[in-house]
C-alpha positions, 0 to 999 in steps of 0.5 A: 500500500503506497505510503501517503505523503507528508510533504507540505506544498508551500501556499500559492501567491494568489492565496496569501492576497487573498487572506490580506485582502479579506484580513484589511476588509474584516479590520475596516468591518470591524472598526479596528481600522477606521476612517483616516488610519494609515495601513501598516504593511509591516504589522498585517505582514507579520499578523499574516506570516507573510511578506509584504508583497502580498499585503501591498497587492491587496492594499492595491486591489482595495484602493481601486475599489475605494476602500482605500486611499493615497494619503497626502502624507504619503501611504495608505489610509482607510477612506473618509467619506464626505457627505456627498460620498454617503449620498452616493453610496446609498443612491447606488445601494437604492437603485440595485436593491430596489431592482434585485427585490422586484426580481425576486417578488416576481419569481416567488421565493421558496419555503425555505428561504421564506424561514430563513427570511423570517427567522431573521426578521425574528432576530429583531424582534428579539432585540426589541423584547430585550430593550423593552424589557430592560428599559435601556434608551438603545442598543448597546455594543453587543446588541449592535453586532448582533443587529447589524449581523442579521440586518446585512444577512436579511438584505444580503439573503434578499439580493442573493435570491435574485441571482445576480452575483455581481449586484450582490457584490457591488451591494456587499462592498457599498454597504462596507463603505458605508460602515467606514462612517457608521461603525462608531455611531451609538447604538440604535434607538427603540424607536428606529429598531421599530422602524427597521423592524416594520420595514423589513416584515412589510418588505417580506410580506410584500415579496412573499405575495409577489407584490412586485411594486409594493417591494420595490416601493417599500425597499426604496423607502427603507433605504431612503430612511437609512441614507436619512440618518446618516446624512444627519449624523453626518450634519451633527458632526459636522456642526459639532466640529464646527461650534468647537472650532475645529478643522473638519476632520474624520468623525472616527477620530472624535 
């Protein structure tokens, strides 16, 4: 019987850029790297166990898609968005979900995606439970992981029935630029949980009846919604930074 190898096939180029790229992405998710921060090459290299080759190649590969950008100092830095740049962002997430959504309301969507829609939906409804229950203003830090994870994986899920790889992808990647500004904003409100909870069960009531207009209409407002906020937490800051005396700078910096 041939004896099975041991030997250990060093891991490919592409592979390591890989494993960059997605590290630098989960950072900015996450808030370690925020908005203005310059990209070590040294430390993600050594965090890697790799070179440095490949954690410049991905650093590359983020800056063409705007996550990245040159800083004037010299480097790489996590992008600041501008108000402008928000805007944009969520006209771009509005005119391809809204289109995504109709897709799947007129096709209908199968039992087990029907579930796993509502499980989510669930998810935040339990989240309502809990902040009633406590009688807390908001959400706090772990509760907004949470709802951010079911939030994205209700949209997500959503588009994804669409079948259109690439809609999800730009969606994916608009949605992480977006996280660039929100990912230090206090924990929602009872009052707008509520909101995003009526949102998404109207949505899904509407695509479940394969009402191809009404989800294509109550998508575009709960996107509107969510471009609102920003925009005015965008203006607090701004007007904050202002009243102080300050030069406008990142708001994650603050």
């Amino acid at each position: 019987m041939p004896r099975r190898s041991t030997t250990h096939h060093p891991e490919s180029s592409n592979s390591v850029r890989r494993r960059a790229y997605l590290l630098i992405q989960k950072k900015i998710a996450s808030g370690e790297l925020k908005a203005g921060t310059l990209i070590s090459e040294v430390a993600l290299a050594k965090e890697l166990g790799s070179s440095r080759t490949p954690v410049r190649e991905a650093a590359g590969q983020l800056l063409a898609e705007g996550l990245l950008d040159l800083s004037p100092g010299g480097g790489i830095i996590v992008t600041q968005l501008t108000r402008q740049a928000i805007r944009d962002l969520y006209e771009l997430r509005e005119a391809l979900e809204v289109f995504a959504v109709g897709r799947v309301a007129q096709s209908g969507i199968r039992s087990a995606d029907k579930d796993r829609l509502n499980h989510l939906l669930g998810e935040t409804q339990t989240l309502l439970k809990e902040l009633k229950s406590s009688g807390a203003a908001e959400l706090d830090a772990e509760q907004m992981k949470r709802f951010a994870l079911s939030d994205l994986s209700f949209h997500t899920l959503l588009i994804r029935l669409a079948a259109n790889a690439r809609i999800l992808k730009v969606v994916n990647e608009t949605r992480l630029m977006i996280r660039i500004f929100g990912i230090q904003r206090s924990g929602h409100k009872r009052e707008e949980l509520e909101r995003i909870y009526r949102h998404h069960k109207a949505i899904l009531e509407a695509v479940i009846r394969q009402e191809v207009e009404d989800s294509r209409k109550l998508l575009a407002e709960h996107i509107q919604a969510s471009a609102k906020e920003r925009l005015d937490e965008f203006d607090l800051w701004e007007r904050e930074n202002q009243l102080a005396g300050l030069d406008v700078i990142d708001p994650l910096q603050m």
